[in-house]
C-alpha positions in Angstrom: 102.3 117.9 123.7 105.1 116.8 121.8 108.3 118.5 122.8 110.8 119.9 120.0 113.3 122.1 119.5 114.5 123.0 115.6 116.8 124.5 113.5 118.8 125.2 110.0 121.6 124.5 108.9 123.6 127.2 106.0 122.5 124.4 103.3 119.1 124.3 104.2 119.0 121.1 106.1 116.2 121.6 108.5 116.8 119.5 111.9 114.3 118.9 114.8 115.1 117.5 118.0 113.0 115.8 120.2 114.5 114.7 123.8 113.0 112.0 125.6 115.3 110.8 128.2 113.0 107.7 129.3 114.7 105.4 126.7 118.0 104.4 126.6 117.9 104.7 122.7 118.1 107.4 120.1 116.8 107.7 116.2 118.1 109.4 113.3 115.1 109.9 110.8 115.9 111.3 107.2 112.8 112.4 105.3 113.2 113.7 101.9 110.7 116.1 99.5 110.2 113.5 97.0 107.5 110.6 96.0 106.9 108.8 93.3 104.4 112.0 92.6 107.8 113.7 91.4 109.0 111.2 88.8 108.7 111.6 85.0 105.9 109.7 83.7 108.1 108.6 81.0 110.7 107.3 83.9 108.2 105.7 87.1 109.4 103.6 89.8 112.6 106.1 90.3 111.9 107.1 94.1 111.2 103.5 95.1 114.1 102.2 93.1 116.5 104.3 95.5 114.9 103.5 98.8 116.7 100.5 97.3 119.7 102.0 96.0 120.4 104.4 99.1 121.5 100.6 100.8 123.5 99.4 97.9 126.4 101.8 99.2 127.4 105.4 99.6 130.2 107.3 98.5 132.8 106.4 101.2 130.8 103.1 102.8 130.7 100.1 100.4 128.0 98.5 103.0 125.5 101.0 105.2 124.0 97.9 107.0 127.1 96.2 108.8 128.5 99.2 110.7 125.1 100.0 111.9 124.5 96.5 113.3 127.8 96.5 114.8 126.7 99.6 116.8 123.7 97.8 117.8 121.0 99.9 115.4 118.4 98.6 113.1 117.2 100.5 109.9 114.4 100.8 107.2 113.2 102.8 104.8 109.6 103.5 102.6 108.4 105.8 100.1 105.0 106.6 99.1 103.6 109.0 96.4 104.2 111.9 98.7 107.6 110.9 100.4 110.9 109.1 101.0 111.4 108.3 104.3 114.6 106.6 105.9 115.5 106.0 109.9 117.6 103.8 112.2 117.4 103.3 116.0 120.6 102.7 118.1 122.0 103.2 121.4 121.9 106.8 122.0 126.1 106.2 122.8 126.7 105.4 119.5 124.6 108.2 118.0 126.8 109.3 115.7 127.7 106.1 113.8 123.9 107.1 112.4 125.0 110.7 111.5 128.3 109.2 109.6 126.3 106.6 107.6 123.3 109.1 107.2 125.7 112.0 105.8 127.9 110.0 103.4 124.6 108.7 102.0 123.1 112.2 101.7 126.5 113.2 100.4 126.3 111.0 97.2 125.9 107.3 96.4 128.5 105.3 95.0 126.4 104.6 91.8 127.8 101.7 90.8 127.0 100.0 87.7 126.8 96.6 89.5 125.2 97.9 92.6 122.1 99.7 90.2 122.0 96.1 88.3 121.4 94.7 91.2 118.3 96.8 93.0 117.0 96.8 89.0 116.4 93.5 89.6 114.8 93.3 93.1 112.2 96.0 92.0 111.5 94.3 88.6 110.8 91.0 90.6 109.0 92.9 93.3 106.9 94.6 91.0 106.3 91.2 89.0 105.5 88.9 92.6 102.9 91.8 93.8 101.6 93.3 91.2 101.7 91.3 88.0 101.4 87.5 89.3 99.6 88.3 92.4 95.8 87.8 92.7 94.0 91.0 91.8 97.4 92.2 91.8 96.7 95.1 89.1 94.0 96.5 91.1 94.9 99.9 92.0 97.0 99.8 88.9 94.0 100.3 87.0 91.9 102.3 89.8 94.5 104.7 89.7 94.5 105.4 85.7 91.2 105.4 85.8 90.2 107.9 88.9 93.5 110.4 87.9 93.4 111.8 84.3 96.2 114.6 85.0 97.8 114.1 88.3 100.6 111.7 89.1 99.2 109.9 91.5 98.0 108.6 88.0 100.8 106.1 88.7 101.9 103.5 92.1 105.1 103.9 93.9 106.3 100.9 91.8 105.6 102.6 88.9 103.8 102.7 86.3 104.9 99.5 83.9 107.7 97.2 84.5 110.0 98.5 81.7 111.0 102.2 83.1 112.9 100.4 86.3 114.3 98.1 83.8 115.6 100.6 81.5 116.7 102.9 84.2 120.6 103.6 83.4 123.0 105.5 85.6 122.9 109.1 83.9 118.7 108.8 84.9 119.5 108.1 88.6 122.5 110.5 89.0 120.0 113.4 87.8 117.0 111.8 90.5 119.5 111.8 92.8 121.0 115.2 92.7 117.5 117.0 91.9 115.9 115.8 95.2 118.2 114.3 97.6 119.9 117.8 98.8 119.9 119.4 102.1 117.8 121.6 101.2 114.8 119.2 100.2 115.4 117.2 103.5 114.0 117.3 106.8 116.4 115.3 109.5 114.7 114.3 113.1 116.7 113.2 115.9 115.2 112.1 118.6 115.3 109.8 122.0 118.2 109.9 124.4 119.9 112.1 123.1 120.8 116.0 123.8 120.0 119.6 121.9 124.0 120.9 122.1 125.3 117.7 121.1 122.8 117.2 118.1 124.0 120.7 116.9 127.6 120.0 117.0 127.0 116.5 115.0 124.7 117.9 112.4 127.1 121.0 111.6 130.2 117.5 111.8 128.5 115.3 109.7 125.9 117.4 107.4 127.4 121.0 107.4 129.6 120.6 104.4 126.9 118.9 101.9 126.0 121.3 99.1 122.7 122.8 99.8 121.3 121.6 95.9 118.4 123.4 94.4 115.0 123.5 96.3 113.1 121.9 94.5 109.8 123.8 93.5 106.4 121.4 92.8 104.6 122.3 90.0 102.1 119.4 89.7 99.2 119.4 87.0 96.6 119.9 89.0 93.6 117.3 88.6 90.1 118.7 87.5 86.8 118.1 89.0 85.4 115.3 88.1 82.1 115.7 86.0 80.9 112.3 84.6 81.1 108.5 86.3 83.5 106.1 85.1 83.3 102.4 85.5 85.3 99.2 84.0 85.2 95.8 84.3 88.7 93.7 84.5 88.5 89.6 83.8 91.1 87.9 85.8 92.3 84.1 87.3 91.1 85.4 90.8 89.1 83.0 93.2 86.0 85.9 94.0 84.7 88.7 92.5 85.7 91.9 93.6 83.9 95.0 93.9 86.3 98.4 94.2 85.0 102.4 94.1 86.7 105.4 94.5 85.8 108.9 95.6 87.9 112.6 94.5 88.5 114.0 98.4 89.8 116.9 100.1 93.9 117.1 100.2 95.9 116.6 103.1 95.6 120.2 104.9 92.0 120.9 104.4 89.2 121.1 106.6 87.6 118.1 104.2 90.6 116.0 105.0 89.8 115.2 108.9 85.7 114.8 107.8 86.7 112.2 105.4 89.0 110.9 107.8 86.1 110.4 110.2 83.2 109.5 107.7 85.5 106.5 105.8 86.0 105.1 109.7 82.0 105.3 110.4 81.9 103.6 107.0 83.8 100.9 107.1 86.7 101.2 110.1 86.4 97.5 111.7 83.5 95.2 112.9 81.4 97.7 114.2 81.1 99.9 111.3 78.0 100.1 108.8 79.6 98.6 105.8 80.4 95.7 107.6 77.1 95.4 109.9 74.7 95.9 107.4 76.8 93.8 104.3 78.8 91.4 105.4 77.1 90.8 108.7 73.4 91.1 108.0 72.7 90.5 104.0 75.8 88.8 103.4 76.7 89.9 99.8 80.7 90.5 101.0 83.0 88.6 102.5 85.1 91.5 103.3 84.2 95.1 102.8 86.5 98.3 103.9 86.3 101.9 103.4 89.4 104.1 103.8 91.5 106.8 102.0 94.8 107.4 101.2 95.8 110.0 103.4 98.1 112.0 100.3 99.2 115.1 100.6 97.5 116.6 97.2 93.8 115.7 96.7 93.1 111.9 97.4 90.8 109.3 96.8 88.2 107.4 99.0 87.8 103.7 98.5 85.2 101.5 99.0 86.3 97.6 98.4 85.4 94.3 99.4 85.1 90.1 97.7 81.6 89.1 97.0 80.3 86.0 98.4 80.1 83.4 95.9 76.9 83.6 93.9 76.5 87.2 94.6 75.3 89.3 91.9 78.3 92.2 91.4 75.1 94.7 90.2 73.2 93.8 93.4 76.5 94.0 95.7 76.9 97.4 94.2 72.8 98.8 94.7 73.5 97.5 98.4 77.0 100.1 98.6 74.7 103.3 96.9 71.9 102.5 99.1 74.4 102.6 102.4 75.9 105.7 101.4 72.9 107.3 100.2 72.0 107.0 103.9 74.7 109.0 105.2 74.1 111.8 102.7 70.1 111.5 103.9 70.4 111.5 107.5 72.7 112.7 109.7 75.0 110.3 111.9 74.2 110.4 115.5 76.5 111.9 117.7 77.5 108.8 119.6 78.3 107.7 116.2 80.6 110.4 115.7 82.1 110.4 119.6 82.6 106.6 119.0 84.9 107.3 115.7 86.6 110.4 117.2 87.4 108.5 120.5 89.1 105.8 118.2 91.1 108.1 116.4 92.1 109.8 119.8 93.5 106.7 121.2 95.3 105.9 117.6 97.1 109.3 117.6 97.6 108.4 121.0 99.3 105.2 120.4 101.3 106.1 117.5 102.8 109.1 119.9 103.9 105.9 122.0 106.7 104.9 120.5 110.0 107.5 119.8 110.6 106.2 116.4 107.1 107.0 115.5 107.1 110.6 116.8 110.3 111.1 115.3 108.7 109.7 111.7 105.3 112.0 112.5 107.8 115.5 113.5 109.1 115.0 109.6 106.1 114.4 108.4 104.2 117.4 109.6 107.5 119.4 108.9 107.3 118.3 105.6 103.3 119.4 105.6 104.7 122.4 106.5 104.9 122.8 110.2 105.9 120.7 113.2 104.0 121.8 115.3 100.9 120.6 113.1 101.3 117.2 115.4 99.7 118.7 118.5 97.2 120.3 117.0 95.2 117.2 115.2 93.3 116.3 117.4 91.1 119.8 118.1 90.6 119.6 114.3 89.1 116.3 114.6 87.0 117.6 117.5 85.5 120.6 115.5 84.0 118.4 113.3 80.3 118.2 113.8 77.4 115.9 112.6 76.3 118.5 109.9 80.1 118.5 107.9 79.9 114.9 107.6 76.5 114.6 106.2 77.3 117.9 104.1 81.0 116.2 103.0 79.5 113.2 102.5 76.9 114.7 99.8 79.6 116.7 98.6 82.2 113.6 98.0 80.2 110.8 97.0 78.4 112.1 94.3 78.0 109.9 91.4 80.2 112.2 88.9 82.8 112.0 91.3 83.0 108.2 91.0 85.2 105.2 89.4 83.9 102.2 89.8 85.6 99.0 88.8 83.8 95.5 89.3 86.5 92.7 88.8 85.3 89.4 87.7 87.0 86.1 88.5 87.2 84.1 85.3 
C-alpha cells in the first residue's frame, strides 16, 4: 500500500503527500490536465511546445534550471496526448527552492518574444530529426490519421505538421497557457523526506495566491466504432519493409483496459511471447515483432509491428500475424499462460513503486484518472481477469473491421 495523505487548496490546487522517510531526498511533481488531445487541430504541437517553454523562464526567474542545481536538484518534464507532466528531486532541506521555482512558473511565464523564438526552433528541428528525416519516421504519423477519423489522438504530441509550431505567435500561447495551466487543472505531489505540516504551510506560501483559472471541461468528439478495414501502403528510403496494424481498445478505466493489457503482453511482451516464438524465432519472416498499446486515457489502440526479413513477402508476413491471432480468439490461453503474464506485470508495478519519484509521478497520474487511491488497487483488477475475458476481448478487439493496416515498403 502506498501511503498518502491529500488536500485542496481555495484555488483548487489539489496536493498529495506521500512521506517516505528512508531517503534523504524529496520531489515536487507538477501534473497538469492537458495533452496534446486538448490542442486545436488548427494549432498542434502547443502542449509539447511548452514543456519547452515552461524552462525558457518564468515571470520572476529569468533561468529555472541554475537555482535548482545550485540546491543540488535535477528536473524534467514530458507530455503525452493525455498529460503534461513536470518534477524535480532535491535534498529534502532545500525543499522549498522547488516550491519557489514550481509557483512562479505556475504563476505565469515570462513569454518572451526571444525566449518563444527560441523553443520554436528546437521543436521545429526536433520534429524534422524524428519524424521527418528519420527512418520510417512518419510511421505513426500516418497510423494515427488513418485509425482516428474524429478523435484527437488523430494527431502526435509533436503535432500534427511542422508549420502550426512554426507559426505559433505569442497571443496563441498566452491563451494555451492561461486555459490549462491554472491551479485548478493541476494536481501537485510532494513526496520523499519531507513532512505533512510543513508541505501545507509551503503550498498555501508558494501556491495559495495563484488565481484558481477556469476548470477546464473536456468535451472531446468522441470516435465511432469502427465498421470497415482500412489499409495503406507508404514507399519510403528505409532499409526493410515494415509491417504495422492497429486495433480500437477499451479506454483507460475499463474492465477491457487490464485484458488488453495482459493479452498484448502474451502477444508479443519479450522473447518468450508467441509473436516472437512462432515468427521471428521459428518461421523467421520478422526480424523484430512487438505487440503493445498505448495505455491513453480515452479509447486506445493496439499495435502489432515488426521489420521483415529481407526477401519476405509483406502478404505472407501479414497471413502469418491473422493466423496467430486467430488462435487466441479460437482457443483459450492456458492458465500458466496467463499466471506467467500477470506475475510479470506484478513485479513491474512492483518495480516502478521502487523508486519515490516514480510513486510520486503514478499518485498524479491516478489522481488525474480520477482517484489516488486507484494505485493500490491495480493489481486485484489484473488478477480478476480470467482465461475466458481474454479469448472473449480478443474476438471482440481484433476483429477485422476494427483494423488499420499499413504495410511500408522500402524503396
Amino acid at each position: 500500500m502506498i501511503q498518502y495523505e491529500r488536500f485542496v487548496l481555495d484555488n483548487g490546487l489539489r496536493v498529495l503527500v506521500h512521506e517516505d522517510h528512508s531517503t534523504p531526498m524529496a520531489v515536487l511533481n507538477i501534473m497538469y490536465d492537458v495533452g496534446a488531445r486538448d490542442e486545436n487541430p488548427e494549432k498542434t504541437g502547443f502542449a509539447h511546445l511548452f514543456e519547452h517553454l515552461m524552462f525558457g523562464g518564468s515571470i520572476n526567474i529569468p533561468d529555472y534550471d541554475e537555482p535548482l542545481q545550485r540546491a543540488g536538484g535535477e528536473n524534467n518534464a514530458y507530455t503525452t496526448n493525455d498529460l503534461t507532466n513536470y518534477y524535480c528531486q532535491l535534498p529534502a532541506e532545500n525543499l522549498e527552492t522547488a516550491f519557489w521555482l514550481e509557483s512562479d512558473r505556475m504563476l505565469s511565464l515570462a513569454f518572451g518574444a526571444k525566449s518563444l523564438s527560441v523553443q520554436k526552433k528546437v521543436v521545429c528541428e526536433e520534429f524534422k530529426e524524428h519524424y521527418i528525416n528519420k527512418p520510417y519516421g512518419d510511421v505513426w504519423h500516418k497510423m494515427r490519421e488513418l485509425a482516428y477519423t474524429k478523435h484527437p489522438y488523430r494527431w502526435m504530441t509533436i503535432g500534427k505538421e511542422l508549420s502550426h509550431v512554426e507559426n505559433a505567435n505569442i497571443e496563441d500561447v498566452k491563451h494555451f497557457f492561461f486555459k490549462h495551466y491554472r491551479p485548478i487543472n493541476a494536481i501537485l505531489v510532494v513526496a520523499g523526506h519531507v513532512q505533512l505540516e510543513n508541505v501545507k504551510q509551503l503550498a498555501e506560501k508558494w501556491f495559495g495566491n495563484i488565481p484558481m483559472g477556469e476548470k477546464y471541461e473536456r468535451n472531446l468528439p468522441i470516435e465511432p466504432r469502427q465498421t470497415e478495414a482500412r489499409k495503406i501502403e507508404v514507399h519510403a528510403n528505409v532499409p526493410l519493409d515494415a509491417f504495422i496494424k492497429t486495433w480500437h481498445m477499451d479506454a483507460r478505466l475499463e474492465k477491457g483496459y487490464y485484458t488488453a493489457d495482459l493479452a498484448t503482453e502474451i502477444l508479443g511482451g519479450g522473447g518468450s511471447s508467441r509473436l516472437y516464438q512462432s515468427l521471428v524465432k521459428e518461421k523467421q519472416l520478422f526480424s523484430n515483432l512487438d505487440c503493445y498499446h498505448f495505455g491513453s486515457v480515452d479509447k486506445g489502440l493496439i499495435a502489432i509491428d515488426g521489420k521483415l526479413v529481407k526477401g519476405v513477402k509483406m502478404e505472407d508476413a501479414a497471413k502469418a500475424v491473422d493466423e496467430e491471432i486467430e488462435k487466441m480468439q479460437s482457443a483459450k490461453v492456458s492458465d500458466l499462460e496467463l499466471q506467467k503474464v500477470k506475475n510479470k506485470t506484478e513485479s513491474v508495478i512492483a518495480f516502478e513503486d521502487m523508486g519515490v519519484m516514480s510513486r510520486a509521478n503514478s499518485l498524479a497520474m491516478y489522481e488525474l484518472l480520477g482517484d489516488a487511491n486507484l494505485m493500490n488497487t491495480e493489481l486485484e483488477k489484473y488478477n480478476t481477469i480470467t482465461t475466458d475475458d481474454v479469448q472473449q476481448y480478443c474476438k471482440e478487439v481484433f476483429r477485422n473491421d476494427n483494423s488499420n493496416t499499413m504495410f511500408y515498403y522500402a524503396k
